[in-house]
N, C-alpha and C positions, 0 to 999 in steps of 0.2 A: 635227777634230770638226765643224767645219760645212761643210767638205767633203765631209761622211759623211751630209747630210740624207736621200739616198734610203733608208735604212736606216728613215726614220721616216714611211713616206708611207704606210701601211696604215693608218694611225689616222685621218689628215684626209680618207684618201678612202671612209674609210666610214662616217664621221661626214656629209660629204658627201650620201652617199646615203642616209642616214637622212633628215637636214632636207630632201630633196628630197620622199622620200614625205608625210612630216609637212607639207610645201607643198602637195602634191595634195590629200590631207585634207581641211584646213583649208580650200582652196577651194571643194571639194564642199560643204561643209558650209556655206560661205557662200551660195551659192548655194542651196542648199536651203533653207535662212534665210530668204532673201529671194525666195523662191516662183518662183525662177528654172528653168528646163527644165535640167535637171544631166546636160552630158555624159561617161558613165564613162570615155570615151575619151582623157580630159583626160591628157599627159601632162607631168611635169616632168624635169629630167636635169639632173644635177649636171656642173658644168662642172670638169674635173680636167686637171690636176695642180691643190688648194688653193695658193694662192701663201704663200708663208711671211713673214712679215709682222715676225718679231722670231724671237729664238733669245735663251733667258734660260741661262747658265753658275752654276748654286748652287754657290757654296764652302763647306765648311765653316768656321766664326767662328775667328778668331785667338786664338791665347794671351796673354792680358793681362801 
């Protein structure tokens, strides 16, 4: 089973690239904020493979 993580790497690495653009954004925005010369050229890049940090195993609850 955790032998089998590459099966689950479509979800962290696009999740990835979501909060990357959501970083560009926010930047811009700061900068415009604060009356700064705002370059659209600004780019962010999600750095990938996500490293995997914990793997949780749900059992279902015992018979009393």
């Amino acid at each position: 089973m955790i032998g089998d993580l590459g099966s689950v790497t479509d979800h962290p690495a696009a999740t990835a690239d979501t909060l990357a653009d959501d970083l560009r954004s926010a930047h811009i925005r700061v900068r415009e904020a604060a009356g700064q010369r705002v370059r659209r050229q600004i780019t962010v890049t999600a750095q990938k493979p996500a490293d995997v940090l914990g793997v949780y195993v749900c059992l279902p609850a015992g018979s009393s």
